[in-house]
Backbone as CSV, one residue per row, in Angstrom:
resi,resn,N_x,N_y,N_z,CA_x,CA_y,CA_z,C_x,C_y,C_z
1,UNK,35.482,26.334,43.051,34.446,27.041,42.283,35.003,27.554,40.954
2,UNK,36.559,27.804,41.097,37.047,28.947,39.806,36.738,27.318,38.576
3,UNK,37.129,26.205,39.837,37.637,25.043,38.595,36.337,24.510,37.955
4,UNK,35.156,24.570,38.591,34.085,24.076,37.812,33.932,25.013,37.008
5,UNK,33.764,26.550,36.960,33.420,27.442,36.546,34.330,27.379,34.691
6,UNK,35.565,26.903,35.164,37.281,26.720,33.935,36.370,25.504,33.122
7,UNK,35.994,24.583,33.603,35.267,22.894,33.172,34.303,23.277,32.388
8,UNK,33.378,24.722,33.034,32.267,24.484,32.380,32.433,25.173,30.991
9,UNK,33.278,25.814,30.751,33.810,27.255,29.613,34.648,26.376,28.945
10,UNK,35.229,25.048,29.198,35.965,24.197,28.363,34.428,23.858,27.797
11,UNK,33.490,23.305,28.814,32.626,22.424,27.868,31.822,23.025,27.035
12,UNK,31.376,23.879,26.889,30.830,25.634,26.516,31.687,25.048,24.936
13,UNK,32.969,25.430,24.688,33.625,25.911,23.906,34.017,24.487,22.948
14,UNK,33.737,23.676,23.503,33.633,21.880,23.081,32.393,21.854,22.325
15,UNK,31.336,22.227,22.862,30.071,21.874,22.134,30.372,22.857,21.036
16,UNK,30.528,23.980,20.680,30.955,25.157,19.437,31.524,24.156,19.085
17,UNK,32.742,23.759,18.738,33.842,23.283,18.136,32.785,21.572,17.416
18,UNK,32.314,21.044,18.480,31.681,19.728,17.833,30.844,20.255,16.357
19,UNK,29.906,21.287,17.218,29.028,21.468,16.240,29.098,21.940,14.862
20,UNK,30.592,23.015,14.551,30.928,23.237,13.305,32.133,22.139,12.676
21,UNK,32.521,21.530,13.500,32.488,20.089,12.721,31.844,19.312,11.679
22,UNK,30.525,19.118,13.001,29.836,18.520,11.958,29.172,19.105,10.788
23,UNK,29.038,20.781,11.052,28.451,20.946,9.699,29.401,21.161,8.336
24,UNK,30.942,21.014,9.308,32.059,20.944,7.764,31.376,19.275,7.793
25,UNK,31.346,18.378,8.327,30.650,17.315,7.261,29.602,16.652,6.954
26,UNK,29.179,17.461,7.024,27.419,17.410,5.876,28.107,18.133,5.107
27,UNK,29.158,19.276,5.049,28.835,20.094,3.938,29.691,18.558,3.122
28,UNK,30.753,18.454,3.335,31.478,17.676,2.861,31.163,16.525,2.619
29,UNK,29.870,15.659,3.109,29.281,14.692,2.472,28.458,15.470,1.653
30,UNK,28.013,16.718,1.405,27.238,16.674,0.302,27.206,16.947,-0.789
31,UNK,29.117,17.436,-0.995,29.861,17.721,-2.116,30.487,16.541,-2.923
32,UNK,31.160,15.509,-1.745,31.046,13.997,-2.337,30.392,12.966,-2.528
33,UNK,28.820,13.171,-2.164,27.598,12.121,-2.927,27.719,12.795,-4.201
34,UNK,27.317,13.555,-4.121,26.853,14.223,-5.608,26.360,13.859,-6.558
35,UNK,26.107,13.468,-7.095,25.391,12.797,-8.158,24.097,11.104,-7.175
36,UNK,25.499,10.606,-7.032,25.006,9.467,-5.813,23.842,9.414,-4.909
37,UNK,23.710,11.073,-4.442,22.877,10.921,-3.344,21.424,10.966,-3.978
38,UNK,21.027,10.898,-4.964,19.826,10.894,-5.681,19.353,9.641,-6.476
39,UNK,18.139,9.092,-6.873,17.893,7.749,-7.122,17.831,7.925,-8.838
40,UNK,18.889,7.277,-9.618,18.929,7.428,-10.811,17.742,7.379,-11.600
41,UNK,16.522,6.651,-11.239,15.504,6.982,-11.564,14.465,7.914,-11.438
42,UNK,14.826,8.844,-10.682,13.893,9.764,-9.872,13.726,10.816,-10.770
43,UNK,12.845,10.873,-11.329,12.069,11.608,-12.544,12.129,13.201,-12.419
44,UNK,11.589,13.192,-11.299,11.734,15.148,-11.053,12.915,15.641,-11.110
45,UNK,13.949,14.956,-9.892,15.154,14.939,-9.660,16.072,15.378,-11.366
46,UNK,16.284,14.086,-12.058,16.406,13.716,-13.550,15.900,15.436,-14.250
47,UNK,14.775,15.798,-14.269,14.445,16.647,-14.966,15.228,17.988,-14.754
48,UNK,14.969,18.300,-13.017,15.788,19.271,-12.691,17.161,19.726,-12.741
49,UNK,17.927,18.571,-12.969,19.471,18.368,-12.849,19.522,18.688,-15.116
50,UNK,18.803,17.807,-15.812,18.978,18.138,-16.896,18.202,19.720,-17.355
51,UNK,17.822,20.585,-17.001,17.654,21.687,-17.221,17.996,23.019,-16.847
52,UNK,19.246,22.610,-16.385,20.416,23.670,-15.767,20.694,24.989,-16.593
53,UNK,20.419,24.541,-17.455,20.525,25.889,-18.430,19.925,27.175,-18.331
54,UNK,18.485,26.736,-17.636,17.867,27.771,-17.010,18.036,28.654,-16.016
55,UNK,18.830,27.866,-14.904,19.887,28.633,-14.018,20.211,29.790,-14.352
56,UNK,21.061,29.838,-15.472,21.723,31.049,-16.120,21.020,32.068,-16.970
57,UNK,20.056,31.441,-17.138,19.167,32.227,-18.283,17.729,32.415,-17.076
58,UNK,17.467,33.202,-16.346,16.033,33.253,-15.557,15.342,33.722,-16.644
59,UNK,15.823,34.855,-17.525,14.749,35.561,-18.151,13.492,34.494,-18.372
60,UNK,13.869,33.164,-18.970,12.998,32.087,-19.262,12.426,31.426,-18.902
61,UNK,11.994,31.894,-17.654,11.140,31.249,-16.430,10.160,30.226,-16.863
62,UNK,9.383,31.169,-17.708,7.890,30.501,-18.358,8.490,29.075,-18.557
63,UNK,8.963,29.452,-19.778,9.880,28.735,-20.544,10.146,27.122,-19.969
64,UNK,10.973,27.067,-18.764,11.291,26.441,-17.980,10.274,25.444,-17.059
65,UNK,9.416,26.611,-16.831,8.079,25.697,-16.410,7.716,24.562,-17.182
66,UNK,7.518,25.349,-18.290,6.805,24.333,-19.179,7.214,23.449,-19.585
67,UNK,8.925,23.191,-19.683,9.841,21.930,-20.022,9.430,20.934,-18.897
68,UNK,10.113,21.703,-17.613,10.068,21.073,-16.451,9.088,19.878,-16.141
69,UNK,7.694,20.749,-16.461,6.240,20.327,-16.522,5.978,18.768,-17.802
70,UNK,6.699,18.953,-18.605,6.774,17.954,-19.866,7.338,16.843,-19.626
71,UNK,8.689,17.060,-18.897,9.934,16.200,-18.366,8.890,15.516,-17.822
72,UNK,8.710,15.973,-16.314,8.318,14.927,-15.448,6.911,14.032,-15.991
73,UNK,6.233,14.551,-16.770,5.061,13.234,-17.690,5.860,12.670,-18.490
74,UNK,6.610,13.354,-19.237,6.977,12.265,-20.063,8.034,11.186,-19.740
75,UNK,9.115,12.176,-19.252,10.501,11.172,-18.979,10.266,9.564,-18.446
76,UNK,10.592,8.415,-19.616,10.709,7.133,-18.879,10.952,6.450,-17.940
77,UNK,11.164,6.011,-16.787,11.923,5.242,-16.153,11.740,3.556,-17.009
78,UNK,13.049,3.671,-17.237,13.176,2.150,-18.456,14.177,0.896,-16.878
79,UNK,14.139,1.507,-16.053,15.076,0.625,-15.024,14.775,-0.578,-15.185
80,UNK,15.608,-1.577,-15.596,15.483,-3.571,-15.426,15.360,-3.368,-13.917
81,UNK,15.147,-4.488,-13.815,14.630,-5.112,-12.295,16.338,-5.382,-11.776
82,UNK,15.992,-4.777,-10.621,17.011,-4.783,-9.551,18.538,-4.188,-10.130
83,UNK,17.745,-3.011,-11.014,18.861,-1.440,-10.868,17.984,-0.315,-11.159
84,UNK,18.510,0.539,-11.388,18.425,2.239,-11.474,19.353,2.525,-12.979
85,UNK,18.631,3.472,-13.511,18.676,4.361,-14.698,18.411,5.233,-15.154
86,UNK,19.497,6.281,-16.250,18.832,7.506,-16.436,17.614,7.313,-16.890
87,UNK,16.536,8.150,-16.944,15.131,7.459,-17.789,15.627,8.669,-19.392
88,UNK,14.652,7.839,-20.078,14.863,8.238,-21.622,13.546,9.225,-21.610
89,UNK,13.947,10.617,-22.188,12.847,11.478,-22.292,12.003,11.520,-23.869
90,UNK,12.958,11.413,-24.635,12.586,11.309,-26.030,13.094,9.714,-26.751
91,UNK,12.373,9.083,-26.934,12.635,7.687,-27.279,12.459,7.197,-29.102
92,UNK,12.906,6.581,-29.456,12.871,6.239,-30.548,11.848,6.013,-31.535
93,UNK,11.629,6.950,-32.381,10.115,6.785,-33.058,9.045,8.061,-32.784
94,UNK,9.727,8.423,-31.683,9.117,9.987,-31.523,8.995,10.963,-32.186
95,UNK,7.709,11.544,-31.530,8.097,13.058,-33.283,7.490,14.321,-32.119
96,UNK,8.324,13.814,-30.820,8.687,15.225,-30.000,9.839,15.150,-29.557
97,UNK,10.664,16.381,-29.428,11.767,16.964,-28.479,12.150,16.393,-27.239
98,UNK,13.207,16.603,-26.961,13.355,16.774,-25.165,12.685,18.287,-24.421
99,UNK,12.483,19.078,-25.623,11.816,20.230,-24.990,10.377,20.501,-25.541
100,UNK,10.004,19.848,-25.540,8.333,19.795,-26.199,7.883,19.882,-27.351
101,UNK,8.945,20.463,-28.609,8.903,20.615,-29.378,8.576,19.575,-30.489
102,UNK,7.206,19.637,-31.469,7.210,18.880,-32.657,8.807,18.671,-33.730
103,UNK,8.671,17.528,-33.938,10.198,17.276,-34.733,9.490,16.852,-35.946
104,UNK,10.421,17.399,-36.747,10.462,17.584,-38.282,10.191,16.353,-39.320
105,UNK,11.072,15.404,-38.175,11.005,13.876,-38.515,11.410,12.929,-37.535
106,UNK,10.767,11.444,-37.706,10.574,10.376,-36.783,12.123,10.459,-35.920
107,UNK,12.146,10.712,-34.501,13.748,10.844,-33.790,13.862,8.976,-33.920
108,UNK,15.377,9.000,-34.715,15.777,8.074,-35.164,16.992,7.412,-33.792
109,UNK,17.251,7.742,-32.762,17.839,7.571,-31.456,16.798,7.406,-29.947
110,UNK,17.505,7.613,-28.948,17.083,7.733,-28.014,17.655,9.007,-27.001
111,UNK,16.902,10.019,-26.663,17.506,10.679,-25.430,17.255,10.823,-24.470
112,UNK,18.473,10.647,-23.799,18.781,9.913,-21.867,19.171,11.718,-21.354
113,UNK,18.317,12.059,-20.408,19.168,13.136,-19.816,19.596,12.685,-18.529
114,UNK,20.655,13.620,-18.467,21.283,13.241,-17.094,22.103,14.638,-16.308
115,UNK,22.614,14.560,-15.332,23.657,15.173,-14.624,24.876,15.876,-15.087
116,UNK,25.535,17.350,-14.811,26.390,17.693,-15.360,27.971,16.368,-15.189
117,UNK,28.364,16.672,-15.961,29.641,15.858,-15.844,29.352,14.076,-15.890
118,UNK,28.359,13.675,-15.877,27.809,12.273,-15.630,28.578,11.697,-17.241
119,UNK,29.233,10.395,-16.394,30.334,9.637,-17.317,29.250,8.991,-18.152
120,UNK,30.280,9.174,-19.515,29.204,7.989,-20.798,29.837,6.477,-20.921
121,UNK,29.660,5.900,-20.968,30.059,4.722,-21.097,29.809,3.724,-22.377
122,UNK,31.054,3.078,-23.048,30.569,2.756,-24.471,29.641,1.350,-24.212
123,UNK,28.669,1.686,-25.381,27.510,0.050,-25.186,28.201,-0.665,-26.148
124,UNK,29.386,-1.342,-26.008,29.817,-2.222,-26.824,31.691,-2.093,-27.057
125,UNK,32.002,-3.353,-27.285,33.557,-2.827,-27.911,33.259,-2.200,-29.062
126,UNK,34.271,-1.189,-29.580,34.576,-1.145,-30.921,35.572,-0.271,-31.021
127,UNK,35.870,0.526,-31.877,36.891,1.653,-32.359,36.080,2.947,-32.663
128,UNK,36.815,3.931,-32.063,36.387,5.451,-32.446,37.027,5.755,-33.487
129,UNK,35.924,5.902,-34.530,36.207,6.528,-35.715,36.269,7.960,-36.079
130,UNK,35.089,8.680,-34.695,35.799,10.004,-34.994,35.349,10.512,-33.501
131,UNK,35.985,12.069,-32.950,35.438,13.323,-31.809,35.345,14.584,-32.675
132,UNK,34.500,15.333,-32.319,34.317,16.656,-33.026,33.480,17.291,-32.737
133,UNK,33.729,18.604,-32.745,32.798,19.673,-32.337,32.026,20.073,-33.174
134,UNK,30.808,19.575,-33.385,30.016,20.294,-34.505,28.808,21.563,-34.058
135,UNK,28.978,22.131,-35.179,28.400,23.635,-34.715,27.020,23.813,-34.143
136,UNK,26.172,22.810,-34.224,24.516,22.324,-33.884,24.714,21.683,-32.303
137,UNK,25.793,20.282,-32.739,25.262,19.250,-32.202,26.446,19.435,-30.682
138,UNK,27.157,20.082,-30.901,28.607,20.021,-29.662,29.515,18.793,-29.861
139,UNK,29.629,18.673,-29.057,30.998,17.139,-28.669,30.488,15.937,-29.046
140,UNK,30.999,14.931,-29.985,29.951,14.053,-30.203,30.785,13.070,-31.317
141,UNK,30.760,11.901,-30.347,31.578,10.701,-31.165,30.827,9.605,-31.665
142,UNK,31.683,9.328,-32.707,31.439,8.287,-33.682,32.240,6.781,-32.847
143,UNK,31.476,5.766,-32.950,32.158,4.760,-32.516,31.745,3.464,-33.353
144,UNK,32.341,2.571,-33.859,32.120,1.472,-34.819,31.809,0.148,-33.909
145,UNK,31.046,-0.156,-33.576,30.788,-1.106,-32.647,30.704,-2.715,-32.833
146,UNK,31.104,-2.941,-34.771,31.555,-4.319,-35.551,29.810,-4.275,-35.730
147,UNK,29.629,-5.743,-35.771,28.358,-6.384,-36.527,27.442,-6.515,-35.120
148,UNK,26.384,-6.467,-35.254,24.709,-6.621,-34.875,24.771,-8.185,-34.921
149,UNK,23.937,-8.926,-33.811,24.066,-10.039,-33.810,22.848,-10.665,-34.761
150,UNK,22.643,-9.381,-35.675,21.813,-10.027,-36.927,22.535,-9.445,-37.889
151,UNK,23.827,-9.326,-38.178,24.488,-8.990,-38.895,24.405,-7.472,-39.727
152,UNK,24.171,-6.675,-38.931,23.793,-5.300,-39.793,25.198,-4.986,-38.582
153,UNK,25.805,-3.516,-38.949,26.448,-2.787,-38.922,26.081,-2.012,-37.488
154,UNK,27.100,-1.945,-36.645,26.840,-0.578,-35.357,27.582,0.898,-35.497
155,UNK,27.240,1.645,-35.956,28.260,2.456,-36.303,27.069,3.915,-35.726
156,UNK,28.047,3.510,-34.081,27.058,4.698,-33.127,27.351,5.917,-33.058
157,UNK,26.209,6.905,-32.876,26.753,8.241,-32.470,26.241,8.638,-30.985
158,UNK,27.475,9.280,-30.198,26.876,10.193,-28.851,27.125,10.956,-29.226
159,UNK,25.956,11.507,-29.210,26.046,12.818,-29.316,25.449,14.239,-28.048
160,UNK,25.635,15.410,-28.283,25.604,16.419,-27.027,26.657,15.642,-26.014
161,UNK,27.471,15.819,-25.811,28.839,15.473,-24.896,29.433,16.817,-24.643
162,UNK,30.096,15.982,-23.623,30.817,17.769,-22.703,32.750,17.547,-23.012
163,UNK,33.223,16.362,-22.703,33.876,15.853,-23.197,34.547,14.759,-23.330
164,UNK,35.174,14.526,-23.952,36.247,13.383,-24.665,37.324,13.112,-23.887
165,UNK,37.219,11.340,-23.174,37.927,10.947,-22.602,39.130,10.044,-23.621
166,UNK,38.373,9.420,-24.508,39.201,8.757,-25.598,39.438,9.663,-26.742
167,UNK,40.293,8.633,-27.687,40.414,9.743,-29.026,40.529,9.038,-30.417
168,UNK,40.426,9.204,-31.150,40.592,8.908,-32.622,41.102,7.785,-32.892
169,UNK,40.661,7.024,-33.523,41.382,5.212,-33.487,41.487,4.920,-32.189
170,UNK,41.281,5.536,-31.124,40.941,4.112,-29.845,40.280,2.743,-30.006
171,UNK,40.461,2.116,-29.655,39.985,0.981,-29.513,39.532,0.971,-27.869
172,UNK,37.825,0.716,-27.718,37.269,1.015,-26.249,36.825,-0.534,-25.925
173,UNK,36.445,-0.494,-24.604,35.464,-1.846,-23.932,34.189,-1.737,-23.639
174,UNK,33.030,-2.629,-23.972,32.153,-2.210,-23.241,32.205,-1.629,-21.906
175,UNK,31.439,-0.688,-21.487,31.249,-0.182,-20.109,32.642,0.636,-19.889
176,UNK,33.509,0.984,-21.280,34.484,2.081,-20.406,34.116,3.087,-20.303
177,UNK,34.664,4.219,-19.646,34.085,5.668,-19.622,34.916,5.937,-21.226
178,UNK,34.029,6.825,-21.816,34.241,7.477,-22.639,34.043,8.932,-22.832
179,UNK,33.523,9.400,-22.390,33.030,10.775,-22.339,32.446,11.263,-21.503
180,UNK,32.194,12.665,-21.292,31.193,12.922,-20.084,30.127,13.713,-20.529
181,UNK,28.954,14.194,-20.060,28.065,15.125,-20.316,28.462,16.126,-20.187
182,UNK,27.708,17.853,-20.853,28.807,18.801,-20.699,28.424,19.677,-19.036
183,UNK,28.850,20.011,-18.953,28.270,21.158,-17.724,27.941,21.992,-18.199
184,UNK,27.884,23.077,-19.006,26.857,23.797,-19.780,26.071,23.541,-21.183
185,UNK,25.412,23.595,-21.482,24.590,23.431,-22.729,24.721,24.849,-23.335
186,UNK,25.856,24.406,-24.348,26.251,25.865,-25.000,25.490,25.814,-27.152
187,UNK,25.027,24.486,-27.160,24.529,23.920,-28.676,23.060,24.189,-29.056
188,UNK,22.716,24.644,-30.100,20.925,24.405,-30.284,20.965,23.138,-30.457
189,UNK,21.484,22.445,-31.174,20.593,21.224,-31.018,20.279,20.279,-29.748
190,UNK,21.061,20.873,-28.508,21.293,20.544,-27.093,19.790,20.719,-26.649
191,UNK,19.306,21.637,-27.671,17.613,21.872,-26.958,17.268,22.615,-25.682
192,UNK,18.511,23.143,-25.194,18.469,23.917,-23.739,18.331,22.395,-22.892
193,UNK,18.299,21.387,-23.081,18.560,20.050,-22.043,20.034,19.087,-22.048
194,UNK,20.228,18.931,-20.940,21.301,18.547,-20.805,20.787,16.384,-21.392
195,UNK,21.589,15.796,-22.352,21.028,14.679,-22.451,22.182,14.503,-23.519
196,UNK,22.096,12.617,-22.988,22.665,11.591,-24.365,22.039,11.562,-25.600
197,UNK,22.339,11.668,-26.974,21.346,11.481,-27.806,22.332,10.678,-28.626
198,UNK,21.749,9.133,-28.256,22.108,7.794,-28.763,21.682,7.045,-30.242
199,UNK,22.765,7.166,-31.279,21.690,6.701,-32.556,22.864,5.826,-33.062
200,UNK,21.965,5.035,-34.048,22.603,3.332,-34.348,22.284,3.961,-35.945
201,UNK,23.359,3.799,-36.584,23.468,3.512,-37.924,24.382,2.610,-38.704
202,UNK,24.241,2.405,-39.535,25.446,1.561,-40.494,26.383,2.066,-41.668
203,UNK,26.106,3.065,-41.467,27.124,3.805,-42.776,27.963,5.423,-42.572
204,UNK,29.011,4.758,-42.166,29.421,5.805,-41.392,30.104,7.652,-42.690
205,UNK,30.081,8.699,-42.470,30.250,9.325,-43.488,31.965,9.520,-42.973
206,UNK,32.572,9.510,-43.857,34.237,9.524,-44.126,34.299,11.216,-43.794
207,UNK,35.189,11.668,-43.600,35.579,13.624,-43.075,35.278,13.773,-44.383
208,UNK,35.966,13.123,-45.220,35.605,13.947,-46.970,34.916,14.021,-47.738
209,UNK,33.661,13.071,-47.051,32.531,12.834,-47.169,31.427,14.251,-46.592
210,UNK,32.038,14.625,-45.844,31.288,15.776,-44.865,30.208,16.406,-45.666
211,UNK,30.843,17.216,-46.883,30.121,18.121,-47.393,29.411,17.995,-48.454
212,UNK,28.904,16.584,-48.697,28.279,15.798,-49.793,26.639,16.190,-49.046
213,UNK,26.008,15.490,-50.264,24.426,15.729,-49.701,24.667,14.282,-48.899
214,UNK,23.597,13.688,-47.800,23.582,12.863,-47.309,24.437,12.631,-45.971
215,UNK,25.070,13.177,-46.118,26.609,13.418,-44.848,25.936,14.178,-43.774
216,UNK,25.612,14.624,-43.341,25.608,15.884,-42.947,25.825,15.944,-41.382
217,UNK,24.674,14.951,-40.941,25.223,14.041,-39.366,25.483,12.466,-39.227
218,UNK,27.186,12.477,-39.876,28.139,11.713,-39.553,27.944,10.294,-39.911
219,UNK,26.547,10.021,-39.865,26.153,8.960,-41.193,25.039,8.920,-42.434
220,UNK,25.417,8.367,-43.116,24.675,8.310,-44.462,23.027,7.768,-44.050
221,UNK,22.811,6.810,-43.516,21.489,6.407,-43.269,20.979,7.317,-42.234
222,UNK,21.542,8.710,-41.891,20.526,9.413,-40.390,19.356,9.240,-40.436
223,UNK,18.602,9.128,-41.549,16.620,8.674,-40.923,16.567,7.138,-41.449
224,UNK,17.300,6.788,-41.502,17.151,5.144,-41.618,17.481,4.354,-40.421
225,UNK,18.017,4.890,-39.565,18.581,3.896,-38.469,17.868,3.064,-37.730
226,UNK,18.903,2.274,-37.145,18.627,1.022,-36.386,18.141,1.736,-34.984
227,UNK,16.281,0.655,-34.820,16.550,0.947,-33.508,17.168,0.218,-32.256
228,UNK,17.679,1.293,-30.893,18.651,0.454,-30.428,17.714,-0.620,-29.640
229,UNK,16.957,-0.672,-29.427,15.731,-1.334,-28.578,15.948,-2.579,-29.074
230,UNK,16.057,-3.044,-30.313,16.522,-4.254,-30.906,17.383,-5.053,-30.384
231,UNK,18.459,-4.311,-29.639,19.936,-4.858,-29.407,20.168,-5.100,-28.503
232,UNK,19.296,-5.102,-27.665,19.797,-4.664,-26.456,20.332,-6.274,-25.602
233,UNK,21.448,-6.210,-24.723,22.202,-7.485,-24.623,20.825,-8.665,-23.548
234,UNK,20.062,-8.406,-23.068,19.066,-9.038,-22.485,17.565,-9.009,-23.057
235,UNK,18.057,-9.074,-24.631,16.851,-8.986,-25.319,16.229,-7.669,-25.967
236,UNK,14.830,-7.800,-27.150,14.441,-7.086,-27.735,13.659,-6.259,-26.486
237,UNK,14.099,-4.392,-26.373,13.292,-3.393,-25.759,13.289,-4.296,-23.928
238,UNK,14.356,-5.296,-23.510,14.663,-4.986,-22.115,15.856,-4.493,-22.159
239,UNK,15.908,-2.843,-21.987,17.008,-2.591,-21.150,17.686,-3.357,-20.163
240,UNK,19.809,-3.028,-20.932,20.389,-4.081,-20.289,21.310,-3.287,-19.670
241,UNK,22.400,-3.337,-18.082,23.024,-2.697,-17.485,24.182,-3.818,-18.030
242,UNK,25.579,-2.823,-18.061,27.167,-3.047,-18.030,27.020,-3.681,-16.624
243,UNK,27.308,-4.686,-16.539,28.191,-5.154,-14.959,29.296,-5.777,-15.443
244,UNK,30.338,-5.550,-14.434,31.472,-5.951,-14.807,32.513,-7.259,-14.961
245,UNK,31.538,-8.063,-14.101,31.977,-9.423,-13.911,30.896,-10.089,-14.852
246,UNK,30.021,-9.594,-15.810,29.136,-10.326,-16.947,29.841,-10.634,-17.912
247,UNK,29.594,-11.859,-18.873,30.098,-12.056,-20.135,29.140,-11.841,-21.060
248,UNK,29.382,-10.980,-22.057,28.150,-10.404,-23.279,29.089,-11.044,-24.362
249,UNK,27.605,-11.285,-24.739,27.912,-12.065,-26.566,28.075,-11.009,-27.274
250,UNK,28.445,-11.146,-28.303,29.152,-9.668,-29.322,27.597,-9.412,-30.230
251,UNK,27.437,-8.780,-30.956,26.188,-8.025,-31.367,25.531,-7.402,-30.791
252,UNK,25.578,-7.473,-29.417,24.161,-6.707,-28.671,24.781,-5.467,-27.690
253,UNK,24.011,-4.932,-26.811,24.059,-3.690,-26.446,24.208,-3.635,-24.831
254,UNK,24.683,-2.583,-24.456,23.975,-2.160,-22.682,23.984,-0.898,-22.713
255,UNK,23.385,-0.271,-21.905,23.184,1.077,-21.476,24.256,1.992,-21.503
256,UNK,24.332,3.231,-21.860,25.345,4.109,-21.800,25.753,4.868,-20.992
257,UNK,25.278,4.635,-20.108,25.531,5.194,-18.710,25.563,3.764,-17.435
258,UNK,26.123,4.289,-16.692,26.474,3.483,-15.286,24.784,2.976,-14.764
259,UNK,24.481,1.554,-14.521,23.462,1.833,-13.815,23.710,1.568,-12.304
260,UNK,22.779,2.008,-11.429,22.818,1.667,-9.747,21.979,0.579,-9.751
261,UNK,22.149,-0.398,-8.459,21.946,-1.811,-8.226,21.361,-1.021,-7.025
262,UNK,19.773,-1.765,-7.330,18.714,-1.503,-6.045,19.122,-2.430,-4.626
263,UNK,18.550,-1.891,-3.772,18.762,-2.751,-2.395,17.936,-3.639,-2.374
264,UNK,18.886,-4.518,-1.614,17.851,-6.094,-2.616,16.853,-6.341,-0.789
């Protein structure tokens, strides 16, 4: 009797022990999906993860609503067939914000929001011509990406970045990591949203160039630019994904971020 009684207080004390097991791993699978465990296209998801800023700031509740509320109508899902992508909230030709806001003039880029820390990846070989912290815009590189396969000039900016994996005269690959998004949105021109803001120009401004009229963000043509929709490596306005075993012809483009491959 003592020994069933010993058996049953082992098994008693077995089931405890299983059970906070397993919840060290859920916790622990749910610290290493992270980003993963969500569908890169998933619009609400996307919105919520890029408006973290609010976290810290409640006072701005309203505020927040009303982005929140904007995000999810507006934000794109641009996904090619058979992957996943950040969707683009403010797209090229727009004359609104990532935060609802009327813009001053036609947005000459595209902006992708995404995830804190979420890797950037360059759309093209070329050389970094510059990294720098500018007082508006935050972390935000210049990259020379050679000739357009219609012969115009790539001379890209990311801009809002958290930080800088490469540096100054690198020479990058398509699809390397280059940068990451920041984990806080500490910039106005960040808009209180966490996002890529991707723009194609051809004339890049020199450091000593900086303080000339025309300079001001990092190229000479800023409301002239190329749109990237043009370039893109699977054609005009189809978004194209980096895969790694692809061969891309030089002039054209892929996405700046990682995409996910749907279940086929």
């Amino acid at each position: 009797m003592k020994l069933v009684k010993k058996l049953l207080f082992i098994n008693w004390k077995s089931k405890i022990i299983i059970v906070f097991i397993c919840l060290l791993l859920n916790s622990y699978s749910n610290l290493t999906l992270g980003d993963e465990s969500f569908k890169l296209n998933d619009i609400p998801v996307q919105c919520e993860k890029s408006l973290e800023w609010y976290i810290d700031n409640p006072e701005y509740k309203g505020e927040y609503t009303r982005v929140f509320e904007y995000c999810k109508k507006y934000a794109k899902d641009v996904s090619p067939k058979g992957f996943e992508v950040n969707p683009i909230l403010s797209d090229y030709g727009s004359m609104s914000g990532v935060n609802t806001r009327p813009r001053d003039n036609i947005h000459q880029g595209i902006d992708i929001i995404g995830s804190d820390s979420q890797p950037v990846i360059a759309i093209a070989d070329g050389k970094v011509l510059e990294t720098t912290v500018e007082d508006c815009w935050g972390a935000t590189m210049i990259v020379d990406h050679g000739e357009s396969i219609d012969g115009k000039k790539l001379i890209t900016i990311y801009g809002h970045l958290g930080e800088f994996l490469v540096n100054e005269n690198d020479y990058v690959k398509r699809g390397e990591i280059i940068a990451k998004l920041p984990k806080k949105i500490k910039y106005r021109c960040m808009a209180r949203v966490r996002h890529l803001h991707l723009q194609i120009g051809q004339q890049y401004c020199k450091k000593e160039e900086k303080d000339n009229w025309g300079c001001k963000y990092f190229i000479k043509d800023f409301y002239r630019s190329l749109n990237p929709h043009n370039y893109w490596a699977d054609g005009p306005n189809n978004i194209s994904c980096f895969e790694e075993n692809k061969n891309f012809v030089k002039g054209v483009i892929t996405y700046p971020f990682a995409c996910k491959k749907t279940m086929k």
